[in-house]
C-alpha positions in Angstrom: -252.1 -209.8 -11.0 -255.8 -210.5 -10.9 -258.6 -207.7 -10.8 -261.6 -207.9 -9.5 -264.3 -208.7 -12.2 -266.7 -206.5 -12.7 -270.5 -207.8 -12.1 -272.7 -207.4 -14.7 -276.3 -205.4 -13.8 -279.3 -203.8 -15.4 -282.1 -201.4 -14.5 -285.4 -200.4 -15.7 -286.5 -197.7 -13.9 -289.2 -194.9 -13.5 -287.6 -191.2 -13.1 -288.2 -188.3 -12.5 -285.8 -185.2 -12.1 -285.6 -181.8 -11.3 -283.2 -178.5 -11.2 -283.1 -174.7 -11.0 -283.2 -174.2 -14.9 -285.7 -172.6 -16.4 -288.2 -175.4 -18.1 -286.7 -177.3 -20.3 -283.0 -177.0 -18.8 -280.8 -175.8 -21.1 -278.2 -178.1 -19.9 -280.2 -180.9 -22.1 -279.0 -178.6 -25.0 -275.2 -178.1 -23.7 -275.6 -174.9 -22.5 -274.9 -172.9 -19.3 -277.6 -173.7 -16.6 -280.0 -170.8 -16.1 -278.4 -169.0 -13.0 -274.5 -170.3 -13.8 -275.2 -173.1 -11.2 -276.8 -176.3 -10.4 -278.7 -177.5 -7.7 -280.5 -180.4 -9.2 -282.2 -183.5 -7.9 -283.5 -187.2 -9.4 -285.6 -190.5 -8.2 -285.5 -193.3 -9.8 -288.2 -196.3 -8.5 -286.8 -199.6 -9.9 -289.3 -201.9 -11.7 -286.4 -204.6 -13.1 -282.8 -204.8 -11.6 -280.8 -206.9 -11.1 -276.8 -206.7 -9.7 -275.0 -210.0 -10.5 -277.8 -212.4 -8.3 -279.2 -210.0 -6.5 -282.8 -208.6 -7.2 -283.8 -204.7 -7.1 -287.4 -204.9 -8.0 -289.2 -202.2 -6.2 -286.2 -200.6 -4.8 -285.8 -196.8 -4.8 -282.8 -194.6 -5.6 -282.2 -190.7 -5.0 -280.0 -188.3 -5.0 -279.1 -184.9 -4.2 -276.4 -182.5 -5.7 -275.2 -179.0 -6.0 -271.9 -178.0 -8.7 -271.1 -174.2 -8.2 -271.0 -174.1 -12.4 -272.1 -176.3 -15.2 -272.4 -179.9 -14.1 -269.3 -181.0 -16.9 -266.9 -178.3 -15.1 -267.3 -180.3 -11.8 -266.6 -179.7 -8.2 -269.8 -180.9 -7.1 -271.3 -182.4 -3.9 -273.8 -185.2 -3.6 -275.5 -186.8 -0.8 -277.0 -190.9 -2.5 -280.4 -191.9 -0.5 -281.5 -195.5 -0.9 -284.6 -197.6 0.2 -284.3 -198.4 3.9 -286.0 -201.3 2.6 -283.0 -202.5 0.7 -281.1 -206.0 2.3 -277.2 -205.5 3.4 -277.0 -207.3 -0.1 -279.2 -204.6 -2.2 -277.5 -201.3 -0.4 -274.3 -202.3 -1.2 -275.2 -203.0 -4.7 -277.0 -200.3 -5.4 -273.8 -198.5 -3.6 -271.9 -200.0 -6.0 -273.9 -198.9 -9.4 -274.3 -195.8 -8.7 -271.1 -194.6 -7.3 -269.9 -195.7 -10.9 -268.1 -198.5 -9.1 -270.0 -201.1 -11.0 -269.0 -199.4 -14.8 -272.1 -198.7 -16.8 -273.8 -195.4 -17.8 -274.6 -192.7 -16.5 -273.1 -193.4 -12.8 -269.4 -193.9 -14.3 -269.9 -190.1 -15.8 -271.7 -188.2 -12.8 -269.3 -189.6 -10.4 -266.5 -187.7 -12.2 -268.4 -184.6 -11.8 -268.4 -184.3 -7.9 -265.5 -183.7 -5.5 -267.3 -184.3 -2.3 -269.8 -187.0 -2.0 -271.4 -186.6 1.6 -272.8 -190.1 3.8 -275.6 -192.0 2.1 -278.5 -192.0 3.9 -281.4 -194.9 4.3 -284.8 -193.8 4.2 -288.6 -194.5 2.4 -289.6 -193.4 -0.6 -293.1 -193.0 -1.2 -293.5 -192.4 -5.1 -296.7 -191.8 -6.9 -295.7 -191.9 -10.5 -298.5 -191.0 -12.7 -297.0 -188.8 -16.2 -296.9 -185.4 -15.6 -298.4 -185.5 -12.1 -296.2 -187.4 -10.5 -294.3 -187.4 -6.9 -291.5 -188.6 -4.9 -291.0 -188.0 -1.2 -287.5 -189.6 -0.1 -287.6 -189.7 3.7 -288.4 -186.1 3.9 -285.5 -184.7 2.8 -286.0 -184.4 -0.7 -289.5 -184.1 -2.5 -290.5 -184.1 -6.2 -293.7 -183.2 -7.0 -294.2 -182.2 -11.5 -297.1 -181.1 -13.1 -297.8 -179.7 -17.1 -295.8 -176.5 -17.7 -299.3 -174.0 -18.3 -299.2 -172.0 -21.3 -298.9 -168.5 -20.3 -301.8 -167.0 -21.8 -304.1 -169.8 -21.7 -303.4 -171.1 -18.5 -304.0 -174.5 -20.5 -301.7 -177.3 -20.0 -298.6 -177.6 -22.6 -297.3 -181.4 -23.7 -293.5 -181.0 -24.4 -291.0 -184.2 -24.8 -287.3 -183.8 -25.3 -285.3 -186.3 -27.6 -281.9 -186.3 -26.7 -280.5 -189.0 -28.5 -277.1 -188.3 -27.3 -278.2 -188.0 -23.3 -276.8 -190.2 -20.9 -279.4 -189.9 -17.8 -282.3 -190.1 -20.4 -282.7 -190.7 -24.4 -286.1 -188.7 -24.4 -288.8 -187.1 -21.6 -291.8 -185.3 -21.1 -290.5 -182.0 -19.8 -292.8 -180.6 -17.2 -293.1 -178.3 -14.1 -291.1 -179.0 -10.9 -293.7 -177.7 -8.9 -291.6 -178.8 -5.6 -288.3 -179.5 -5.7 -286.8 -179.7 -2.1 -284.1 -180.8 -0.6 -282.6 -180.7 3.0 -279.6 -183.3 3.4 -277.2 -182.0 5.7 -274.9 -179.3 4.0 -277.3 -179.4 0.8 -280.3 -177.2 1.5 -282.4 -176.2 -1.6 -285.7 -175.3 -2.8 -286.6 -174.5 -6.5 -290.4 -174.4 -7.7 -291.9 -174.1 -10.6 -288.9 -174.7 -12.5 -287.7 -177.4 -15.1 -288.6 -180.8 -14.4 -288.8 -183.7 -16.5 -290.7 -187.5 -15.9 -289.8 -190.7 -17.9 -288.9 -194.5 -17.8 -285.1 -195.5 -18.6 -283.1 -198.2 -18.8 -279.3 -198.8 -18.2 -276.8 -201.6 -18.0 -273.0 -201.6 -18.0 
């Protein structure tokens, strides 16, 4: 019996992410999110990709999710939003990365994690990616913006990375402020500021 072979792809991507941890999320340490829950969001804007032939240069990538404990206990939901500017060709390979489909890290992990994945939508992404200020605005329905986490009683900007050698979303990260994080995609209707955020480049292949 023949099985369908699995097409090889690559990405190289700018990121950023953010949740309703505290700053610093101790989920990057494998511990309990901050109020026994997630509701997290991420944007990645592709720089270099590539899914067998087809090119995903420019191409951005979102998603939405809530899990009811820590993410590795499951039961989540997650709503994917993709470029409207993506071909028949691109959406359906990017469909196919990151619904873990295609193999490859970290989509083949997250996917197991969710037991109700809701319609993906189509929509722009307007990203301004600059470090620690940075912003993504996917369609509307879910914004990003991060600044420096302020030093309490300076007020002075803090500079913190992570280095998670282990991590499967990202190897390492300056953790910053999620000064919006917003979401409102159908049943998944969130809004955390000021809370842990983090901004970085990645790269990921199966």
């Amino acid at each position: 019996m023949s099985t369908k072979p699995i097409v090889k792809w690559s990405l190289e991507a700018e990121f950023l992410q953010a949740c309703n941890c505290d700053y610093g999320c101790p989920c990057e340490f494998s511990a309990p999110p901050t109020p026994g829950f997630c509701e997290g969001v991420g944007a990645w804007r592709i720089t270099r990709g590539r899914y067998g032939d087809v090119p995903l240069d420019g191409l951005g990538v979102a998603f939405a999710a809530h899990w009811p404990k820590a993410i590795h206990e499951g039961n989540g939901t997650v709503c994917l939003l993709f470029d409207e500017r993506a071909t028949p060709e691109q959406r359906n390979a990017l469909l196919q990365i990151t619904s873990g489909q295609a193999g490859g890290m970290p989509f083949e992990i997250l996917v197991t994690t969710f037991s109700k994945i809701l319609e993906p939508r189509y929509v722009p992404f307007k990203f301004d990616f600059k470090g620690r200020n940075s912003s993504v605005d996917v369609g509307g329905q879910l914004v990003i913006a991060t600044a420096p986490i302020k030093n309490p009683v300076t007020g002075e900007p803090e500079f913190v990375r992570v280095e998670h050698a282990t991590g499967f979303i990202f190897k390492n990260a300056e953790a910053v402020s999620g000064e919006v994080c917003l979401v409102d995609v159908g049943e998944l209707k969130f809004s955390w500021p000021k809370k842990a955020a983090f901004v970085t480049k990645i790269q990921y292949a199966n």
